[in-house]
N, C-alpha and C positions, 0 to 999 in steps of 0.2 A: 407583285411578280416574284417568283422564285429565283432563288439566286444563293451564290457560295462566294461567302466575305471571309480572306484568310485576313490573320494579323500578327503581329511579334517580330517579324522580320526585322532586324537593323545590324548595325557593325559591329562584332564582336571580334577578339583576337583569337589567334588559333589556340587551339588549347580547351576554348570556352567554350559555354552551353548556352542553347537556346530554345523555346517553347513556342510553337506556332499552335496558332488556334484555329478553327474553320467553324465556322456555322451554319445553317443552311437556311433561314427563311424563307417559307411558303411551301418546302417541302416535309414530307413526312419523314422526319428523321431517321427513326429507328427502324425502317425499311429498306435507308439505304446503305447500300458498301459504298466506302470511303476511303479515297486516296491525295495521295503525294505526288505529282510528279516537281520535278526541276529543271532548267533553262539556264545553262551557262549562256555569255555571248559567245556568237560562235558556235555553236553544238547544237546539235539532238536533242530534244526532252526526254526527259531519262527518269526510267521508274526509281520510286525513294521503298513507296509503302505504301499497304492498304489493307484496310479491315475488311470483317464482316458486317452484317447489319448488328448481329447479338454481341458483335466483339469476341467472339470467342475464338475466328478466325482471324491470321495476320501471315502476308509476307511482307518481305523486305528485296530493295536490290543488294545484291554483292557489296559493294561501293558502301554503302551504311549499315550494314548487319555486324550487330555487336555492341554500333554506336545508336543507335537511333532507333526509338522506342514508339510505335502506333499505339492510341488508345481513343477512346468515345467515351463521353457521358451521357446515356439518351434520357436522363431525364433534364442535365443543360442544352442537351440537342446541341453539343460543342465535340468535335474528334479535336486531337492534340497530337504532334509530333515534337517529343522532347528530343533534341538533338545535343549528345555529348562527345566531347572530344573531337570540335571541329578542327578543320583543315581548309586550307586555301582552298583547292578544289571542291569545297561543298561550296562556293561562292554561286549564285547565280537566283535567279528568279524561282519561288516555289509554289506551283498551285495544288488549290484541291480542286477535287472532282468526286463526281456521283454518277452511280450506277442502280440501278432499280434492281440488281442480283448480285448475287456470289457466283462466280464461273470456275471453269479449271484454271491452274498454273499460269498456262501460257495466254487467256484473255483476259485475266484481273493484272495481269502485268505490264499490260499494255494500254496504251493513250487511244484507241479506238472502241476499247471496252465502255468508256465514259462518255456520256452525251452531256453533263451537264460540266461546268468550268468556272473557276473564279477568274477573278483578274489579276491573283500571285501579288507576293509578296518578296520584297527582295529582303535576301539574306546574305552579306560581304564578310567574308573570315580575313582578317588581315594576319601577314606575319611580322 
């Protein structure tokens, strides 16, 4: 069965960096566009980042742009979100997700854009 396994998620202090991984077994990798979203408790899912299928396309939310870096390997069939220069506020739950296209702006930035979802991974920034 197809599915999206993130990992790397754990407690870091602010200041620190961390490396989330996604995978996607059962699916055809290098076909799909690939994102981030995130989940404080308490809040909205809120867009991080998301590729292209070739990678050659990326946006970012506000909130992480500058920090936080989207990439893919389609021959690991792994995307990666290096995240530097946390903050308490990036605390919260981080999924990926999949989309079978690249869209405009305003639907690759969005959580209804993506039909497919991991089960997230939490990320805790302490100060």
């Amino acid at each position: 069965q197809a599915q999206l396994v993130e990992s790397g998620g754990r407690l870091v202090q602010a200041g620190g960096s961390l490396n989330l991984s996604c995978t996607t077994p059962g699916f055809t990798f290098n076909l799909l566009s690939l994102g981030w979203f995130r989940q404080a408790p308490g809040k909205e899912r809120e867009f991080v980042a998301t590729i292209s299928p070739s990678g050659r396309g990326a946006e970012y939310g506000d909130s992480v742009r500058g920090r936080f870096a989207i990439s893919r390997d389609n021959r690991q069939k792994t995307m990666f979100l290096q995240m530097n220069s946390l903050r308490s506020e990036d605390t919260g739950v981080y999924y990926c997700c999949a989309a079978d296209r690249w869209a405009s702006f305003a639907e690759i930035t969005s959580s209804t854009h993506y039909p497919h979802w991991g089960q997230g991974t939490q990320v805790t920034v302490s100060t």
